[in-house]
NUZAMAR-400947 format. One line per 2 residues: number of its first residue (from 1); for each residue y, x, z of N, C-alpha, C, O. Coordinates in nm, 4 decimals, decimal comma. Example, Ala and Ser with C-alpha at 12.3 -4.5 7.8 and 13.67 -1.06 7.14 Angstrom:
NUZAMAR-400947
1) -0,5690/1,3190/0,7800/-0,4500/1,2300/0,7800/-0,3300/1,3200/0,7800/-0,3319/1,4236/0,8465 | -0,2250/1,2850/0,7080/-0,1060/1,3670/0,7140/0,0030/1,2900/0,7870/0,1138/1,3409/0,8039
end
This chain:
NUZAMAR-400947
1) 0,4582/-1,9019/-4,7906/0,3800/-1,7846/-4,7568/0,4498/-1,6999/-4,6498/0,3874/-1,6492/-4,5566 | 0,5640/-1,6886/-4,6648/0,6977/-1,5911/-4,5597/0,6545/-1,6624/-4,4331/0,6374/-1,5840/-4,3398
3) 0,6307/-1,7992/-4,4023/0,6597/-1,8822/-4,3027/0,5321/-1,8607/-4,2066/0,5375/-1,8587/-4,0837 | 0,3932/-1,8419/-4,3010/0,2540/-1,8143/-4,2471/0,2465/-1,6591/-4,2292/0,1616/-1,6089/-4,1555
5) 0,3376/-1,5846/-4,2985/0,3062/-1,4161/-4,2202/0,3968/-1,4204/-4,0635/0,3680/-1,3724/-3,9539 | 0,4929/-1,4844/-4,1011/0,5904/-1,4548/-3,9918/0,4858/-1,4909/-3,8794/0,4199/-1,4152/-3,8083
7) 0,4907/-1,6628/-3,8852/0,3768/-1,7177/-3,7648/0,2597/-1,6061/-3,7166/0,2344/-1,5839/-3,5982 | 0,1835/-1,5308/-3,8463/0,0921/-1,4958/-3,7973/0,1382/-1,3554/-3,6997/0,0710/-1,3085/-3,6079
9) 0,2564/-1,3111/-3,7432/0,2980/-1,2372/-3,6632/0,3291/-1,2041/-3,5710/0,3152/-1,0986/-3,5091 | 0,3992/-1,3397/-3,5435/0,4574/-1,3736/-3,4161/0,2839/-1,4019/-3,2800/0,2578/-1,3452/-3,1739
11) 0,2417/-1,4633/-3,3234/0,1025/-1,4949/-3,2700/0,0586/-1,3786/-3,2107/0,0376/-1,3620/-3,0905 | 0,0432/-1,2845/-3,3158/-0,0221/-1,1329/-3,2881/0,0388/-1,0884/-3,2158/-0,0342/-1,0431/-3,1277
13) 0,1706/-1,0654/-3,1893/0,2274/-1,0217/-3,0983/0,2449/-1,0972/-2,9578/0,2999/-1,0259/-2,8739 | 0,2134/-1,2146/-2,9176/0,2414/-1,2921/-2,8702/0,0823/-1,2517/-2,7533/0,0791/-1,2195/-2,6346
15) -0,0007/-1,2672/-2,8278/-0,1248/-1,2186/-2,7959/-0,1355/-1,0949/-2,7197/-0,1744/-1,0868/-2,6032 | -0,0906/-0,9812/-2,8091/-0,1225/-0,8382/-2,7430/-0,0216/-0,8311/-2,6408/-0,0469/-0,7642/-2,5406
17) 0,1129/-0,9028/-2,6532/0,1859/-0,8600/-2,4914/0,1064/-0,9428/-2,3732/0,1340/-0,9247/-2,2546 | 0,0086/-1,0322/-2,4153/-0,0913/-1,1546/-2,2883/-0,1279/-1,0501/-2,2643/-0,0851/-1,0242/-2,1519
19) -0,2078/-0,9340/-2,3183/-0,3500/-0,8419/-2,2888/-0,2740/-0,7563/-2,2312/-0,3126/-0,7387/-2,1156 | -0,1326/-0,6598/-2,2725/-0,1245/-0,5669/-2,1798/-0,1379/-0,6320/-2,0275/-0,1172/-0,7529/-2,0173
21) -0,1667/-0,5675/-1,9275/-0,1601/-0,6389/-1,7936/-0,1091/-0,5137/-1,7600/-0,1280/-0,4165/-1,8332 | -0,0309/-0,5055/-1,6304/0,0239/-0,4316/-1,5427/-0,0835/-0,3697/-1,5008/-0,1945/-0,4192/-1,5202
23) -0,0696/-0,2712/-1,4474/-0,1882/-0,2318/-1,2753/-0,1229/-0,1940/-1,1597/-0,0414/-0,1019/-1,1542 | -0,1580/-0,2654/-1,0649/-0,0707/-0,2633/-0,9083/-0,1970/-0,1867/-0,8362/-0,3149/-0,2221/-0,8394
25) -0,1293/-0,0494/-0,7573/-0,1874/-0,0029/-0,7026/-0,1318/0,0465/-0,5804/-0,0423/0,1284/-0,5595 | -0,2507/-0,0642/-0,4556/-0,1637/-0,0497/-0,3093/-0,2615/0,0948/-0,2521/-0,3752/0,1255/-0,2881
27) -0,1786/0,1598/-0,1605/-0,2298/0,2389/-0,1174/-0,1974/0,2199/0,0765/-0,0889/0,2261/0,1345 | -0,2871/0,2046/0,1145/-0,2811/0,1195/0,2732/-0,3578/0,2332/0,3940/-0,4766/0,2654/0,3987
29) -0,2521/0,2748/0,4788/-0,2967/0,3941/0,5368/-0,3030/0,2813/0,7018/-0,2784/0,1612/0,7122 | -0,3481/0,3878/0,8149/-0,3050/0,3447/0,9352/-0,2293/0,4419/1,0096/-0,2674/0,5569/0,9879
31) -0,1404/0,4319/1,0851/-0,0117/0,5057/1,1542/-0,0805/0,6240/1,2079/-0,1701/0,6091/1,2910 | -0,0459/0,7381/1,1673/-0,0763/0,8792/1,2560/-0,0852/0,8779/1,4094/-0,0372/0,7860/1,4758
33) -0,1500/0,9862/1,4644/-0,1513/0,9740/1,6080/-0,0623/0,9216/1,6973/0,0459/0,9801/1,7020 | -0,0739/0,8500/1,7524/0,0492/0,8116/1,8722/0,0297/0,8395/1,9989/-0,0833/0,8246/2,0455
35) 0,1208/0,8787/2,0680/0,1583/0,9205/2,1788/0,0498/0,8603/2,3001/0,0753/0,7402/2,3092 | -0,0185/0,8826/2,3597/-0,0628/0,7876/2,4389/-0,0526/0,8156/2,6065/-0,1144/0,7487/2,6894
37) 0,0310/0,9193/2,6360/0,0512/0,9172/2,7541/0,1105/0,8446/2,8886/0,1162/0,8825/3,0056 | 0,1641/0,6903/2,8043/0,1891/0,6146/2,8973/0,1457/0,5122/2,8294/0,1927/0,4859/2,7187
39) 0,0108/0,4105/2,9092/-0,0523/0,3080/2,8346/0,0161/0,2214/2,8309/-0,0132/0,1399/2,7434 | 0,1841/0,1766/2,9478/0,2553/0,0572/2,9422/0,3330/0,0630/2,8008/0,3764/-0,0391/2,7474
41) 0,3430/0,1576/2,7601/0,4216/0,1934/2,6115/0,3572/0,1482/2,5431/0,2472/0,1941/2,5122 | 0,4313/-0,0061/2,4779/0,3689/-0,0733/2,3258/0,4426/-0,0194/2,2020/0,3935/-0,0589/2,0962
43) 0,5590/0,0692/2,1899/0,5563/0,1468/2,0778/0,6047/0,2493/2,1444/0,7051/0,2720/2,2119 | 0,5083/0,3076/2,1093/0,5063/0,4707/2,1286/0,5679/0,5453/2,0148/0,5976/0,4775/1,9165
45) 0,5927/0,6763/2,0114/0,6190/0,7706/1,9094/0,4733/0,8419/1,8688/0,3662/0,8304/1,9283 | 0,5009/0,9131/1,7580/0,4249/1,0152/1,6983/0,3639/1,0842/1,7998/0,3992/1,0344/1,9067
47) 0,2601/1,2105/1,8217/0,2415/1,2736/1,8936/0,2696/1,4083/1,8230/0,3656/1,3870/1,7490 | 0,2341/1,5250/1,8128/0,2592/1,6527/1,7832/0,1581/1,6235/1,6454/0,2020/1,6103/1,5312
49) -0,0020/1,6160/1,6880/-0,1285/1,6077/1,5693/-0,0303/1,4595/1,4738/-0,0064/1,4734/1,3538 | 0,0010/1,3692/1,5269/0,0606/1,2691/1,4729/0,1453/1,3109/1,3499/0,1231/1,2752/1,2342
51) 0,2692/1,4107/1,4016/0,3981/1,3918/1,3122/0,3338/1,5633/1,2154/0,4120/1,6387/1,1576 | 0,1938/1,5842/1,2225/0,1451/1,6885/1,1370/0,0926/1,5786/1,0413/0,1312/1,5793/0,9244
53) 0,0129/1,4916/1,0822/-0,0972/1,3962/1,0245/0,0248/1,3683/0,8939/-0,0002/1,4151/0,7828 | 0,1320/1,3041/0,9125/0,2472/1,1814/0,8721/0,2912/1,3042/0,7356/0,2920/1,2686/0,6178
55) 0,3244/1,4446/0,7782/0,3898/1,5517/0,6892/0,2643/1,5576/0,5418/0,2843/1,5335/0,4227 | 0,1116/1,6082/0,6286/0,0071/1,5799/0,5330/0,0016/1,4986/0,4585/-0,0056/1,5340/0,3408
57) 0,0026/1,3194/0,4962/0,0531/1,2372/0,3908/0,1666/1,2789/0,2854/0,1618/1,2754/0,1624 | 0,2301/1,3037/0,3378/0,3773/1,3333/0,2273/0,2847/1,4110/0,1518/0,2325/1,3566/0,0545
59) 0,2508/1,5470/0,1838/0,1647/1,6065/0,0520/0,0606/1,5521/-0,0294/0,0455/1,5782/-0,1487 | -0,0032/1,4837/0,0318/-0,1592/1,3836/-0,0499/-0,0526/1,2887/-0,1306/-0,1093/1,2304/-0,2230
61) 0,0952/1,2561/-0,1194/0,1335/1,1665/-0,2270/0,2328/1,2228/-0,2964/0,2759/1,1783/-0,4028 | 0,2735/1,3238/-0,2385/0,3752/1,3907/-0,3575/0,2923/1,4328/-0,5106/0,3674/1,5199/-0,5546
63) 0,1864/1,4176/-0,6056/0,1835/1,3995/-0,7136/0,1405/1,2890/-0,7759/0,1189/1,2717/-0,8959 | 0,1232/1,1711/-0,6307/0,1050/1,0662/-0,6750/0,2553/0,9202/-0,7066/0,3066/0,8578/-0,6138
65) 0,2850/0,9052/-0,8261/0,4025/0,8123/-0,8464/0,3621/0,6815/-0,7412/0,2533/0,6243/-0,7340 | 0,5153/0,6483/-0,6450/0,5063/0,5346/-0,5919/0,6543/0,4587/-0,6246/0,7517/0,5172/-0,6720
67) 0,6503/0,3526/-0,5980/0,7309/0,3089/-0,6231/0,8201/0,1780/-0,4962/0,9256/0,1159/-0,4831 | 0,7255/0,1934/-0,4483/0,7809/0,1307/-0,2991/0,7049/0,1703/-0,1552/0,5884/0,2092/-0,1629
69) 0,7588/0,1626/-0,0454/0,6863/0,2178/0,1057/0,6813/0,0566/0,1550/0,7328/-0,0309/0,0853 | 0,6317/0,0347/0,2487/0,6069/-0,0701/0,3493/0,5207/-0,0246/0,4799/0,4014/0,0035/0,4916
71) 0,6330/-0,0285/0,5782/0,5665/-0,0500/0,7403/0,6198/-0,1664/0,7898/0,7087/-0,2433/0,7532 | 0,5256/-0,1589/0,9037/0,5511/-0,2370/1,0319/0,6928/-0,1828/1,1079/0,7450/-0,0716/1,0995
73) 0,7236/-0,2677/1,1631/0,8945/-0,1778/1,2482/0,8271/-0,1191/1,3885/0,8803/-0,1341/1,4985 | 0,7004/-0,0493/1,3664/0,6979/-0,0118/1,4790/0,7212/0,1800/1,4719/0,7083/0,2477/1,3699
75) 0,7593/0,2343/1,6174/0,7659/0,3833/1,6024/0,6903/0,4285/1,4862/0,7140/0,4646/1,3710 | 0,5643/0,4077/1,5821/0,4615/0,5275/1,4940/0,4380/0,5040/1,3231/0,4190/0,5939/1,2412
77) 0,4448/0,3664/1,2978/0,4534/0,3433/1,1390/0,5606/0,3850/1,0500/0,5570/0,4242/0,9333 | 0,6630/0,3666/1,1365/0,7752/0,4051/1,0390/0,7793/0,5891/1,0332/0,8181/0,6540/0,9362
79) 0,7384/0,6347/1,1381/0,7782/0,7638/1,1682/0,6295/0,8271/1,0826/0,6215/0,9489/1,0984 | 0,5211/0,7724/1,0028/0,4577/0,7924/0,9571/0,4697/0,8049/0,8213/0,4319/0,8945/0,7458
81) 0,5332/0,6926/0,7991/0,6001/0,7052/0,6705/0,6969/0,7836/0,6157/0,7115/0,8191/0,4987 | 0,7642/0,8079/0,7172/0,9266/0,8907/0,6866/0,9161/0,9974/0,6325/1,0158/1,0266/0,5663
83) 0,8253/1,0804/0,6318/0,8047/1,2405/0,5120/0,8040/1,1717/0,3651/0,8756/1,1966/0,2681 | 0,7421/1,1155/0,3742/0,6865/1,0659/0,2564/0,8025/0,9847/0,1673/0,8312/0,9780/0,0477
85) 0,8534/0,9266/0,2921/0,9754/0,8295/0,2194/1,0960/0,9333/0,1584/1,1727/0,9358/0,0621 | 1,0651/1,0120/0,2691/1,1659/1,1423/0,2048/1,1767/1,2192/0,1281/1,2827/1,2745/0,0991
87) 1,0364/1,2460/0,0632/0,9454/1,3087/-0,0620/1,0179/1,2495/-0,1374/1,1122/1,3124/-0,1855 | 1,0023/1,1348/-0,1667/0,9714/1,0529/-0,2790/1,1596/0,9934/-0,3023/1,2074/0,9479/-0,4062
89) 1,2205/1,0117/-0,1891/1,3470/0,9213/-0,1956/1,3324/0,7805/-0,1771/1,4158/0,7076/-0,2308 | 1,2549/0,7386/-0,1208/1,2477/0,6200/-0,1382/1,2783/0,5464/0,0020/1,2247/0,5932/0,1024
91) 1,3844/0,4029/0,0168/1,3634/0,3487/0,1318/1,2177/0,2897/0,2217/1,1204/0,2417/0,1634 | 1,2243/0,3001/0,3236/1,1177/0,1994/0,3614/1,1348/0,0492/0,3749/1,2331/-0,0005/0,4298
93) 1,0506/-0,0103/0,3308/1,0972/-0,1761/0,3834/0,9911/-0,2244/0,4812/0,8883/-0,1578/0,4935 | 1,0042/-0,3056/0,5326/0,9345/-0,3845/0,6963/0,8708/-0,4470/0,6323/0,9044/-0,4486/0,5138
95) 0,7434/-0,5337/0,6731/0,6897/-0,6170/0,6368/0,6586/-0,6889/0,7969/0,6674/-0,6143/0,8944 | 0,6260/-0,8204/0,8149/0,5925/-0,8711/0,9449/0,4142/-0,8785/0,8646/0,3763/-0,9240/0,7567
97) 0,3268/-0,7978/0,9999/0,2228/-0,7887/0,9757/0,1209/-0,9812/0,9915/0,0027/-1,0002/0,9628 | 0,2062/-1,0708/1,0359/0,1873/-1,2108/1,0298/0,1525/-1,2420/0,8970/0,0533/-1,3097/0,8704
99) 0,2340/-1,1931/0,8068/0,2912/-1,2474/0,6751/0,2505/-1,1231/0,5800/0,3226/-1,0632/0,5002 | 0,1340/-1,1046/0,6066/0,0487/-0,9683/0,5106/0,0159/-1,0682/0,3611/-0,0257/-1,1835/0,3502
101) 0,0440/-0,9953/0,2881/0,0495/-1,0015/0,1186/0,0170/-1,1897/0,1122/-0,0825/-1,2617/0,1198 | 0,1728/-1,2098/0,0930/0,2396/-1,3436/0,1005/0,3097/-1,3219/-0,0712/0,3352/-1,2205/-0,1362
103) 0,3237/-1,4734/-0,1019/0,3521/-1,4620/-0,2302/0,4849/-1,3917/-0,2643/0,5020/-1,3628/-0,3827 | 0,5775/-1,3618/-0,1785/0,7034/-1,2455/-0,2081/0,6417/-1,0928/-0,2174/0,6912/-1,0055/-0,2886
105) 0,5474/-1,0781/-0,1495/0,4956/-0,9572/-0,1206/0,4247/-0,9503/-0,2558/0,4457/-0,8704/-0,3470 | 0,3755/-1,0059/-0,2526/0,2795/-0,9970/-0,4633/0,3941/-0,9592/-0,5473/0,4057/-0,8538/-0,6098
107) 0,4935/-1,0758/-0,5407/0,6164/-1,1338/-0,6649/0,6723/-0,9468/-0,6545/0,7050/-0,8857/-0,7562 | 0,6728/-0,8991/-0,5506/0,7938/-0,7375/-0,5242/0,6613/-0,6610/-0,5667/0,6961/-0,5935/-0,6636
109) 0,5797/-0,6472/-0,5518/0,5042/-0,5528/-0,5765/0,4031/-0,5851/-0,7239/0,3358/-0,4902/-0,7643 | 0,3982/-0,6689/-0,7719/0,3167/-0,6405/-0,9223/0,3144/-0,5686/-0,9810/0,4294/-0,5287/-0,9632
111) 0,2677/-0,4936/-1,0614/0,2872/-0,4065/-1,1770/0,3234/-0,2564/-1,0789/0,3381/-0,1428/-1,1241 | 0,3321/-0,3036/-0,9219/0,3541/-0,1216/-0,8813/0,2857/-0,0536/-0,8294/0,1778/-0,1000/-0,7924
113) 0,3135/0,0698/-0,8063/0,2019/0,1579/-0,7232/0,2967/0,1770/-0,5702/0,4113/0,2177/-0,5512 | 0,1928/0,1285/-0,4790/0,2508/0,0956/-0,3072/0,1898/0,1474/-0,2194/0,0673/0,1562/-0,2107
115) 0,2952/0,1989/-0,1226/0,2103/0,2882/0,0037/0,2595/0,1808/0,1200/0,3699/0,1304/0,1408 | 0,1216/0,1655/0,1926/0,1657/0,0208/0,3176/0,1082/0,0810/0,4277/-0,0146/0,0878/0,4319
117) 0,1851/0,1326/0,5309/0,1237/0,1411/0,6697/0,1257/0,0476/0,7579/0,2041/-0,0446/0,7809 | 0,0393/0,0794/0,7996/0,0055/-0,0738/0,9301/-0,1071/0,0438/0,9819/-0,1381/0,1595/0,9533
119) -0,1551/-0,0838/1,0953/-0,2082/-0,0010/1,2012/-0,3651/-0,0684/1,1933/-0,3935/-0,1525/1,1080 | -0,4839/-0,0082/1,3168/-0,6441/-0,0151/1,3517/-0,6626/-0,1931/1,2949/-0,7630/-0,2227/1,2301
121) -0,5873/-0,2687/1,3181/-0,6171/-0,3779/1,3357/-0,5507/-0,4794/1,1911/-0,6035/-0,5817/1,1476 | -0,4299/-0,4171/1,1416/-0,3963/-0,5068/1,0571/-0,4085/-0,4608/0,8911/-0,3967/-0,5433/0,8005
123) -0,4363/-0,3032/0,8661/-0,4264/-0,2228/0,7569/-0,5370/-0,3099/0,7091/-0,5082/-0,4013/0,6318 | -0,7397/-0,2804/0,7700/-0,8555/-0,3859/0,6777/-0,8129/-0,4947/0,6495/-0,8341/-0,5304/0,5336
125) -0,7184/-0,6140/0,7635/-0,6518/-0,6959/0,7197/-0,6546/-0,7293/0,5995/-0,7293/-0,7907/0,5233 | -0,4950/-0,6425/0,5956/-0,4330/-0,6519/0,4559/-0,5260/-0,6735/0,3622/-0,5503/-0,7795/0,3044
127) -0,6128/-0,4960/0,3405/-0,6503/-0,5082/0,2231/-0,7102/-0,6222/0,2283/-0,6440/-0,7128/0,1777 | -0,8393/-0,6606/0,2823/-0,9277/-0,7785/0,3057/-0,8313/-0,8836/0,1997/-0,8634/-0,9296/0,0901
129) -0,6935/-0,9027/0,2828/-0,6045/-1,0446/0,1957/-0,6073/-0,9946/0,0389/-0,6505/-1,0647/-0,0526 | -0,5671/-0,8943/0,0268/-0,5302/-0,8385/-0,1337/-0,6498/-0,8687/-0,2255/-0,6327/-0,9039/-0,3423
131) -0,7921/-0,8514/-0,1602/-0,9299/-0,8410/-0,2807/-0,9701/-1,0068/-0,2314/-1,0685/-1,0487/-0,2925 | -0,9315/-1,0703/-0,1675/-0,9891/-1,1773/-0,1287/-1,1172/-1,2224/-0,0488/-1,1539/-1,3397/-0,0414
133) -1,1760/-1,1235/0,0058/-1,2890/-1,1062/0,0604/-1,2561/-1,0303/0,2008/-1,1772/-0,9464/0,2444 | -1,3357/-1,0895/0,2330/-1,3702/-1,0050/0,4344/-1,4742/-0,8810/0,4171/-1,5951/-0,8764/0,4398
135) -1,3877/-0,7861/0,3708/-1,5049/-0,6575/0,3050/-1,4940/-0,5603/0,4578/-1,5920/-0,5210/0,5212 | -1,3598/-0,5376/0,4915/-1,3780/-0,4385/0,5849/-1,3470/-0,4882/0,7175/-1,2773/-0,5896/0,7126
137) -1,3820/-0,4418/0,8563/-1,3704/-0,4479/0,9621/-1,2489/-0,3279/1,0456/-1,2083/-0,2200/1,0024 | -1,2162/-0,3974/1,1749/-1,0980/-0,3528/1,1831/-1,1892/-0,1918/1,2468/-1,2998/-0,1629/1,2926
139) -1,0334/-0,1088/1,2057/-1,0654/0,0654/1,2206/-1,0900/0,0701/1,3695/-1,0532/-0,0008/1,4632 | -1,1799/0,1993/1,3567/-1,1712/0,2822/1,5048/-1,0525/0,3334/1,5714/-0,9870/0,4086/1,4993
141) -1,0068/0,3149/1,6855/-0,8722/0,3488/1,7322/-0,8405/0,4820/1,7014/-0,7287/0,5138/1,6607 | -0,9604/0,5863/1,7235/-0,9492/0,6831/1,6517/-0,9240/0,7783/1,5035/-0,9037/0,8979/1,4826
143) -0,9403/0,6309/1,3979/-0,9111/0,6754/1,2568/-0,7537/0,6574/1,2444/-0,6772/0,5660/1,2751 | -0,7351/0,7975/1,1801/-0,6116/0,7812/1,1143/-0,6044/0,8451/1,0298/-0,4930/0,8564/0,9786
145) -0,7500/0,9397/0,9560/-0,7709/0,9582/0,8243/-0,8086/0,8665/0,7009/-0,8649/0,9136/0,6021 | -0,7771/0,7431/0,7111/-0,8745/0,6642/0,6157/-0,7278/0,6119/0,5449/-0,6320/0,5515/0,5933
147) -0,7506/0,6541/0,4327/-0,6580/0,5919/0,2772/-0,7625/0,4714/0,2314/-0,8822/0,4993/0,2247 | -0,7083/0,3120/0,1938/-0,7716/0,2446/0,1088/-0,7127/0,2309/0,0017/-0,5934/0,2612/0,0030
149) -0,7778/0,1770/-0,1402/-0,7053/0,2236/-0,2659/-0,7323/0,0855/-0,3000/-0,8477/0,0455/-0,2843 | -0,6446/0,0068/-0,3441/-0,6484/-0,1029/-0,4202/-0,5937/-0,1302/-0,5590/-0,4746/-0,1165/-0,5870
151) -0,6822/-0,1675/-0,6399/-0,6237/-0,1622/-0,7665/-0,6242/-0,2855/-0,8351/-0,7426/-0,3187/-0,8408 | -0,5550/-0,3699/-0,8896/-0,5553/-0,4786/-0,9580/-0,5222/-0,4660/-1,0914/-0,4533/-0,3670/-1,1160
153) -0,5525/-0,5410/-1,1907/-0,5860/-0,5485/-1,3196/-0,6061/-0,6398/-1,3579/-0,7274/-0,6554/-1,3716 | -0,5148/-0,7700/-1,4052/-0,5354/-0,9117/-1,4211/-0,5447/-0,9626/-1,2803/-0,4711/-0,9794/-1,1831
155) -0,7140/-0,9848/-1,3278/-0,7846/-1,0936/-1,2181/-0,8841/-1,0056/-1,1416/-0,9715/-1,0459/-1,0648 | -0,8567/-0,8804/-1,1745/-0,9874/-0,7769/-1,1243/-0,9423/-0,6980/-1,0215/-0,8341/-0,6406/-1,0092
157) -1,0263/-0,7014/-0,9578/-0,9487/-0,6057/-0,7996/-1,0704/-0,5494/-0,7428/-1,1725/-0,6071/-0,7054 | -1,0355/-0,4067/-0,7436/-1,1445/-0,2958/-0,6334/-1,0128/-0,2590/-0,5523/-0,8905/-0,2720/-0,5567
159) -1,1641/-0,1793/-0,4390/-1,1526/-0,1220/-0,3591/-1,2086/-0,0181/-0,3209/-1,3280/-0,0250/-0,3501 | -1,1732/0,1132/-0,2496/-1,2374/0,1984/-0,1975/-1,1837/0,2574/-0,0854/-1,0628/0,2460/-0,0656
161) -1,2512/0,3167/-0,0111/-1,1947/0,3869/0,0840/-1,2052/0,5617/0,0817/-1,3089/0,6038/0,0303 | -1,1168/0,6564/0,1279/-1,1610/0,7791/0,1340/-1,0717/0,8188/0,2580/-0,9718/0,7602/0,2996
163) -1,1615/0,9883/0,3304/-1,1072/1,0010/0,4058/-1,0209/1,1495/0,3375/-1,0352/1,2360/0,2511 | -0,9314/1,1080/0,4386/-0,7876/1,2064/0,3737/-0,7660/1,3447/0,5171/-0,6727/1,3259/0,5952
165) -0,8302/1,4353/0,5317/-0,7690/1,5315/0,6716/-0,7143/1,6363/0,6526/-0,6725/1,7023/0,7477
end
């Protein structure tokens, strides 16, 4: 009888740690204003509205828990991130926008809540890779208010977008 409670115990428990699931929640911005006064400049800096835009972020996430940053190594991404990274204490790490949510990139980020800048062209990307679907199209050169929210849950994954000014 000891041998069939234990088992059944073990089972039960065995079970309810399957069901808890993590929830990973990416949060995928595009780089604040950049500089555009010289078009031969492929990384530019922040602009003035830019390194206001980048500070605002820091506030829209200072009551939100993160647990890791990710940019591109370019100026304006990293320098977008950097309030925020500074909020929070947290390093930034690079990602090569080639190699958007690759199985290391899952394996480091499961179970966390993530802020990923990238830029007009590779941020829908991303998310797009993360939900598995071609949901969004690449941004207006002009957006650099748009937060996407990704949330996973098992096998379940939304999305939304909002604008943040």
């Amino acid at each position: 009888m000891k041998k069939k409670l234990l088992l059944f115990v073990f089972t039960f428990s065995l079970l309810l740690s399957c069901t808890s699931e993590k929830t990973t929640t990416y949060y995928l911005i595009r780089h604040a204003e950049k500089d555009r006064t010289d078009i031969a400049n492929s990384n530019p800096n922040l602009n003035f509205e830019g390194e206001k835009r980048a500070q605002n972020w820091a506030n829209y996430f200072k009551e939100i828990n993160l647990d890791a940053i990710y940019s591109t190594k370019y100026n304006r991404t990293i320098q977008t991130a950097t309030p925020t990274s500074q909020e929070k204490k947290i390093e930034i790490q690079h990602y090569n926008p080639n190699k958007m949510y690759d199985s290391i990139f899952v394996q480091e980020t499961k179970g966390k809540s993530v802020l990923v800048v990238g830029h007009s062209n590779t941020t829908p990307v991303f998310v797009n890779s993360i939900i598995g679907v071609k949901k969004y199209n690449n941004m207006d050169d002009n957006d650099n208010a748009s937060l996407y929210i990704v949330t996973i849950i098992g096998d379940k994954k939304t999305s939304i977008i909002e604008k943040v000014n």
